[in-house]
N, C-alpha and C positions, 0 to 999 in steps of 0.2 A: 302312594295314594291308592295307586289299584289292591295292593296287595291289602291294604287295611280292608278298602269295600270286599274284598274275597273273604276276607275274616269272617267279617259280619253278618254277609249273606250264609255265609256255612254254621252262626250261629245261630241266625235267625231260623235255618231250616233243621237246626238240632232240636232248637225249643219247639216251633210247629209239629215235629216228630215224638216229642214227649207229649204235649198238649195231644193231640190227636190217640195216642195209645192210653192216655187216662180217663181221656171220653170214652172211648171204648169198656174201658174195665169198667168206671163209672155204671154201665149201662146192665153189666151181668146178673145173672143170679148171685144171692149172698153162699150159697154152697161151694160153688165155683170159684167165687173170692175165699172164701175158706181153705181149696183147695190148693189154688195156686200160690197162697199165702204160706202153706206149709212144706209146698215143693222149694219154695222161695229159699226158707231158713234151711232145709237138709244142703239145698246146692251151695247156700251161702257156708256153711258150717263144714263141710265138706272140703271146698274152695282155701278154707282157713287151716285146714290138717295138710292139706295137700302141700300148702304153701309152705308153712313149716318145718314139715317134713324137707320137702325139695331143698328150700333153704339150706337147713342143718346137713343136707349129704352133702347140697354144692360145695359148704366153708371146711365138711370135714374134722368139724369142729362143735363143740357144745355150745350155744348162746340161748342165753334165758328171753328175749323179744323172740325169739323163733322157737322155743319152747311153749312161750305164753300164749301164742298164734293155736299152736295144740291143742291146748288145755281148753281156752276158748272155745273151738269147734268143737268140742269133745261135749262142751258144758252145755251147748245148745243141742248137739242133737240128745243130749239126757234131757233139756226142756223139752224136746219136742217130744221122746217117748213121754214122757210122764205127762203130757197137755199142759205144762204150766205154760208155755211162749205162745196163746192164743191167745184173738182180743176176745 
């Protein structure tokens, strides 16, 4: 029983923790959402090659889902040069 209420209080204070950093963002300038919106997709894109990669040396081996991880990150940061991945 206890350990269930530990759950929930730790979820309850993950959502509180989301809720509270989107009032926040909510509140900025639209340039500044512009900004961090675009750092967002390099880190995420980035994140995706990295993963990849790391993957395919751990297995030492060729796999097409750890290739496609590549391809993907590779494909966002070419939206993101070219401005097509803005709202």
């Amino acid at each position: 029983m206890l350990k269930g209420l530990l759950i929930m209080l730790a979820v309850f204070v993950v959502v509180a923790g989301i809720h509270f950093f989107s009032m926040r963002i909510a509140r900025i300038p639209q340039e500044k959402k512009e900004r961090f919106r675009k750092r967002f997709w390099i880190f995420y894109a980035l994140y995706f090659i990295c993963w990849g990669i790391l993957n395919m040396l751990s297995k030492e081996r060729f796999d097409w889902f750890d290739f496609g991880l590549v391809i993907i990150g590779v494909t966002y940061l070419i939206l993101i040069f070219f401005k097509k991945l803005e709202a």
